[in-house]
Each structure stands twice: as structure tokens, then as C-alpha cells.
C-alpha positions, 0 to 999 in steps of 0.5 A, spaced: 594 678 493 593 680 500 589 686 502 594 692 503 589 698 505 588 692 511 595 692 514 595 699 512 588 700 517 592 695 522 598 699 523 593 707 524 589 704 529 594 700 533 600 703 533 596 711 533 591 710 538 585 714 540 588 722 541 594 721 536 589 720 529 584 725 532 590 730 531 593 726 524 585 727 522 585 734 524 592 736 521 590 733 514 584 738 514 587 743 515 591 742 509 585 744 505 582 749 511 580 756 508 583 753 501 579 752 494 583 748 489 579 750 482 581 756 478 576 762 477 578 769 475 583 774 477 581 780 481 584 786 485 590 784 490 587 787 497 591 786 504 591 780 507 591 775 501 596 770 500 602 772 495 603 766 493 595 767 489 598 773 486 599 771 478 604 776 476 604 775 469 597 778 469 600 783 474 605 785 469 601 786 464 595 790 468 600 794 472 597 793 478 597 786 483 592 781 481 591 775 485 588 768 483 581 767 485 578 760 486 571 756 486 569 753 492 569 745 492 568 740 497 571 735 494 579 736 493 585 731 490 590 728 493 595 726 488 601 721 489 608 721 486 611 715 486 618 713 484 617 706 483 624 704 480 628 699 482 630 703 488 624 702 491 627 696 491 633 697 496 633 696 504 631 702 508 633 704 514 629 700 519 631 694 515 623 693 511 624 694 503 623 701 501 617 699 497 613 697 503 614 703 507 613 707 501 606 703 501 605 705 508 605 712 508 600 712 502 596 708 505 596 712 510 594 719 507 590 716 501 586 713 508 586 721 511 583 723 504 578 718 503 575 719 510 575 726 509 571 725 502 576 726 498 579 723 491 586 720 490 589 719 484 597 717 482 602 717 477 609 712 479 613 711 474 621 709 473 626 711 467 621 707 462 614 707 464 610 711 467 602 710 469 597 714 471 592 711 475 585 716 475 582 719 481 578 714 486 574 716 492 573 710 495 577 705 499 577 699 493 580 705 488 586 706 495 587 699 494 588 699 487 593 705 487 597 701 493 597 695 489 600 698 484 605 701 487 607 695 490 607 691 484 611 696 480 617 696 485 621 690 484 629 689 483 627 687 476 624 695 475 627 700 471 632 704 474 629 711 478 627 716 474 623 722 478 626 729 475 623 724 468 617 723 473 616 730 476 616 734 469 611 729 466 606 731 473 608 738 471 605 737 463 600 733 464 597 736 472 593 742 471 589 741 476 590 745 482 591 738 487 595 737 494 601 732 491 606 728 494 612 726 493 614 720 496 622 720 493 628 715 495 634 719 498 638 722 492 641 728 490 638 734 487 639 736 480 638 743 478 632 740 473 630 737 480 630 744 483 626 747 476 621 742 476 619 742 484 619 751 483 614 750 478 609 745 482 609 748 487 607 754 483 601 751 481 599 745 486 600 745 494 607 740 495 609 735 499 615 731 500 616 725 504 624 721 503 625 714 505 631 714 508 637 709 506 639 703 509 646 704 513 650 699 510 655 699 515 650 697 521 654 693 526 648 688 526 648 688 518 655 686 518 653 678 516 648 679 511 650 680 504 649 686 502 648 687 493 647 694 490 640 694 487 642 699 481 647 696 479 648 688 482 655 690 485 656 686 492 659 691 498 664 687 501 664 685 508 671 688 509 668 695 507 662 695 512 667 693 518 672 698 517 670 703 523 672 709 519 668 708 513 662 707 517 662 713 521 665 718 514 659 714 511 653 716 517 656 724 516 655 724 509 647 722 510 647 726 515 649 733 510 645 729 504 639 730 509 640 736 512 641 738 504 635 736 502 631 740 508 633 746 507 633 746 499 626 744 500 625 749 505 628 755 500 623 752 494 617 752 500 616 745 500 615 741 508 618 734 508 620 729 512 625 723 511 622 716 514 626 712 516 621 704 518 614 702 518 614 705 526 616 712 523 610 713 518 605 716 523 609 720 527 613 722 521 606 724 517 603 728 522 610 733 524 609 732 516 602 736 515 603 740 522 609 743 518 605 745 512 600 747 515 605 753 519 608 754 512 602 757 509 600 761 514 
């Protein structure tokens, strides 16, 4: 099976040259900059700390504001979230499959991480399953996670199941971590909207969408095109019909616009990547994002 931290390596470092990964480099750190992840005690609120470290059941049972003080480490966890169901399966928007893309933007940040010396560990799952890879700091452990991904996300999956995957990281996570959710684009659910306010509370979030293939692209006109949920062919006669291609690219671009502004309103940077090309620019405006939103 071929190594995919070394595709994952080829395209950082030919595609991203000398300035741009100092910059990616430095983006990542700051995620954590000034930040400790373990829970220590509670003390007196004093002006200038976060409100988001303000544990308002502690408060409310003070009667003055108490935020949350951590311990110190040097060593932090970057935990993946992936949905590894069939949809992954699906064409993206470049035309790469949505499981190779996803892989790469794994890869990407697992690589960061593992640089910086820290740990990265996953939990992927579908409608059926889910597995939790523990936490490695190594390049062989990345190695092993994105290989999972990989394996995990086929035609022959289960079928997508993230508000089942996130509630699952919401019980079994108790360790403050930075988590990434790497997601196919999708509605979100009130459940959804539940489950993200909750880890969010808890852990420093960030979502990265893989973008869906337009299906009614001119130039994917002569391919077949087969619905990967559920098997149905799309006919050709639909995909040329000029209407429905541009009522079908409006309808992505408010579902985009929609999940943007009900991650921002939850507190959650995220970015929608759409090809393999996209990944590193996408990944940086990802962590500048989030480095602006905790300040």
C-alpha cells in the first residue's frame, strides 16, 4: 500500500514553497500560543482573561465569576473527526474523490502537528462503526490514522452518520484538544447545531467541508454520473438542461453561505475545500481565522 504521509509531504513542499510553509508553520502555532489544554483549578475573574474560560456554573453557585485555569504543557493533541461513510466516496468538486482530499488535509495539519511535537489522534466513523485511533506523535502513527481514513472510506461504506460521530467525541473527549472536523457539505440539524455548541465549550474547534461535485459541469456532461447514497443514475438530459445548472449552483452557494455563518455564530472558523490545489491555501486562511477569532 502506498505511503501516503509521502504524497501528503510532496504536495507541502512543492506546491507550498519556502515563505508560504514558514507562514503555514507559524499559523499552527498560534493556535496553541499563550493557551495551555489541561484543566487545573478555578480562580477569581480578573480583567483581561477570556470569557469563553468563565465556568458559569461554578459562578453561579459562587455568586461571583470564576474562570477555568489550566496547567501548563508543551505537548498538545490535535484530534481528527472524520466522517468516513460512504459519502466520502462521492466526487469532489476538483474531480478528485472526496476521501483523497480529505486525506490530504489530514495529512497536512497531522504533518504540522507532528513537527511541532505534538500528538495526533482520530475518531472516524459512519452510521455503523465508529473507531477511535489512540494519540501518536510520530510520523508512522499520521501514517496509520490517514491509512484508516483511506480504508475506511469506499462506496461500500455505511452510509454518513456525523451528528452520530460528533455526540460520540462529545461523551468519550474529555480532554481539552484542538478538533478538526473534516465533514462533506450537508444541512445542519438542530442535534448538529447542539453537538458542535457543546465541543466547542469544551475543546478549541475547527471545520473543514469538502466541497461537492457540481454534477451539472459542462465538461462532466459525458460521464456517468451515479448517486453514491443511493445507486440512482443522474440522466444526462437533467445535467444539460441550462436551468437546473444555474437554479443547482445557487442552491450551493446559499447552503455554503449557510454553514459559514452558523459556524460563525456557534464560534467555529471553517473553510470549504474544494481539490487537492485548494488544501494549503485553504488550511492557512483556516488557522489565520481562528487565530483572529480567539483574540
Amino acid at each position: 500500500m502506498p505511503a501516503l504521509l509521502h504524497r501528503v509531504k510532496s504536495k507541502l513542499f512543492i506546491h507550498a514553497h519556502r515563505r508560504v510553509r514558514g507562514m503555514l508553520d507559524g499559523e499552527y502555532r498560534s493556535v496553541f500560543q499563550g493557551r495551555s489544554l489541561d484543566f487545573d483549578d478555578l480562580r477569581q475573574y480578573a480583567p483581561g482573561d477570556e470569557i469563553k474560560d468563565i465556568d458559569w456554573k461554578a459562578t453561579a453557585r459562587h455568586g461571583s465569576p470564576l474562570v477555568k485555569r489550566f496547567i501548563a504543557n508543551r505537548k498538545h493533541q490535535v484530534l481528527f473527526v472524520v466522517d468516513t461513510g460512504r459519502d466520502f466516496a462521492a466526487v469532489a468538486e476538483s474531480g478528485r474523490q472526496k476521501s483523497e482530499v480529505a486525506v490530504l488535509a489530514v495529512g497536512v495539519l497531522g504533518f504540522l502537528a507532528v513537527r511541532h511535537g505534538d500528538l495526533v489522534s482520530l475518531v472516524a466513523g459512519d452510521a455503523e462503526s465508529i473507531e477511535t485511533l489512540p494519540p501518536a506523535g510520530t510520523e508512522g502513527g499520521l501514517e496509520r490514522l490517514l491509512q484508516r481514513i483511506d480504508r475506511r472510506s469506499s462506496a461500500d461504506a455505511p452510509r454518513s452518520d456525523l451528528d452520530r460521530l460528533l455526540g460520540h467525541v462529545t461523551r468519550a473527549v474529555h480532554k481539552r484538544s484542538l478538533v478538526v472536523i473534516v465533514a462533506d457539505d450537508d444541512e445542519f440539524s438542530e442535534q448538529r447545531v447542539h453537538l458542535l455548541r457543546r465541543l466547542h465549550a469544551q475543546h478549541e474547534v475547527l471545520w473543514v467541508s469538502v466541497g461537492d461535485a457540481d454534477l451539472m459541469r459542462r465538461d462532466y456532461t459525458w460521464r456517468e454520473m451515479t448517486d453514491v447514497e443511493g445507486g440512482a443514475l443522474l440522466p444526462s438530459f437533467v445535467r444539460n438542461d441550462a436551468a437546473l445548472r444555474d437554479e443547482f449552483e445557487a442552491s450551493v452557494a446559499v447552503l455554503s453561505e449557510r454553514h459559514v455563518d452558523m459556524l460563525e455564530s456557534l464560534g467555529i472558523s471553517s473553510r470549504r475545500i474544494t481539490g487537492d490545489d485548494d488544501v494549503i491555501p485553504a488550511l492557512f486562511r483556516l488557522l489565520e481565522a481562528h487565530r483572529h477569532a480567539r483574540r
